[in-house]
C-alpha positions as CSV (number, residue, x, y, z in Angstrom):
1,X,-20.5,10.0,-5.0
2,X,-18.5,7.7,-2.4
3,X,-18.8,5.2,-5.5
4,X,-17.4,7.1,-8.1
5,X,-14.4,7.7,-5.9
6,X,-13.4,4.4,-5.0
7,X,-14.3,3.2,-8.2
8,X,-11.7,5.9,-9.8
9,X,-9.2,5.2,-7.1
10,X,-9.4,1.4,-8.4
11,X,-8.7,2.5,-12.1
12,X,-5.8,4.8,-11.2
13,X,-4.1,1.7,-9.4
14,X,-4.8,-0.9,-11.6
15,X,-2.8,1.7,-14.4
16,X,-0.1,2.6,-12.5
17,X,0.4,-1.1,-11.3
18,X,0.4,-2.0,-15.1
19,X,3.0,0.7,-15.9
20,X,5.3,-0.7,-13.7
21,X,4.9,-3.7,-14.5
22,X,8.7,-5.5,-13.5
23,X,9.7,-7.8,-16.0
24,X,12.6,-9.6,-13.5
25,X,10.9,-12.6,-13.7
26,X,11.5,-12.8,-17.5
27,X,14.8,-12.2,-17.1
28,X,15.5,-14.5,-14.2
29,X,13.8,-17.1,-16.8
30,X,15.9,-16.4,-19.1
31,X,19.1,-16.5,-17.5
32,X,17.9,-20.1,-15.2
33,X,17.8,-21.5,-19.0
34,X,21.3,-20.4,-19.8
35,X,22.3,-22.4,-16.6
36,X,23.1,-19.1,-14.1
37,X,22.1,-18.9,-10.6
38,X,20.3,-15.9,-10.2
39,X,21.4,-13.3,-7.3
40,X,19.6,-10.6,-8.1
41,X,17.2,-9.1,-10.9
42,X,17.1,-4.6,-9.8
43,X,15.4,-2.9,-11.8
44,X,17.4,0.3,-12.5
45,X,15.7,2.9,-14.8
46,X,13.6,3.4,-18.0
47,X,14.3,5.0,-20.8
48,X,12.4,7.7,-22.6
49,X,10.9,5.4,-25.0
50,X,9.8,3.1,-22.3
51,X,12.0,0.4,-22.5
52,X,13.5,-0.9,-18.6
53,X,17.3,-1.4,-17.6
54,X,17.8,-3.5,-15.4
55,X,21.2,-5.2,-13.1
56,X,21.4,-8.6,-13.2
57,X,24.0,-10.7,-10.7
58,X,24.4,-14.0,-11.9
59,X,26.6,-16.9,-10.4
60,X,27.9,-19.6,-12.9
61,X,30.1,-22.8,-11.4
62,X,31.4,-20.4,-8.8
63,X,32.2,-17.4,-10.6
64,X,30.0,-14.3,-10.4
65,X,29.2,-12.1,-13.0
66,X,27.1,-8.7,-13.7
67,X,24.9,-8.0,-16.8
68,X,22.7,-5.2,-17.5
69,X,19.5,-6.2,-19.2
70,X,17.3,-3.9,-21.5
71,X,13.9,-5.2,-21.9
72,X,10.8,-3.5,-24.1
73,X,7.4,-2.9,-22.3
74,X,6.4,-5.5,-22.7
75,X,9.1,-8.0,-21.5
76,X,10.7,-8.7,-24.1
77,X,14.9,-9.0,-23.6
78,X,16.3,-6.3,-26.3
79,X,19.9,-6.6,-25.0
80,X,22.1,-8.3,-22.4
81,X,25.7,-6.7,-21.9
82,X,28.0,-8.3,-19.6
83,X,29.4,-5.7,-17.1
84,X,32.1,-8.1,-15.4
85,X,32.8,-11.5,-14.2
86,X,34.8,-13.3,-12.3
């Protein structure tokens, strides 16, 4: 019985791990390739059909700027807005 319960403890984990999944290190990719320094990749929120928002501070030849970045489940970058720069 002790088995079967750490057994199902490991499957929860392992499903909630891959349900938050971050996907900052796509988007920090994405951005390095651009040319940006990357600050900061936070993830915000996600949305009900499961697609992540996320802050992105960026620093280009001294001037800082702020994007938000929506990605799908599975990583990939649906849409970059610029929020300000400077």
């Amino acid at each position: 019985m002790k088995t079967f319960a750490v057994i199902a403890t490991l499957l929860l984990s392992s499903v909630s791990f891959a349900k938050s999944k971050s996907c900052s290190w796509q988007i920090e990719t994405h951005f390095r390739q651009q040319g940006y320094q990357v600050r900061l990749v936070q993830f915000q929120k996600e949305l009900e059909t499961g697609d992540k928002v996320y802050h992105v501070r960026t620093n280009y030849h001294g001037g800082d700027a702020a994007s938000e970045v929506t990605t799908s489940p599975r990583c990939e970058i649906l849409d970059i807005r610029e929020l300000w720069s400077e």
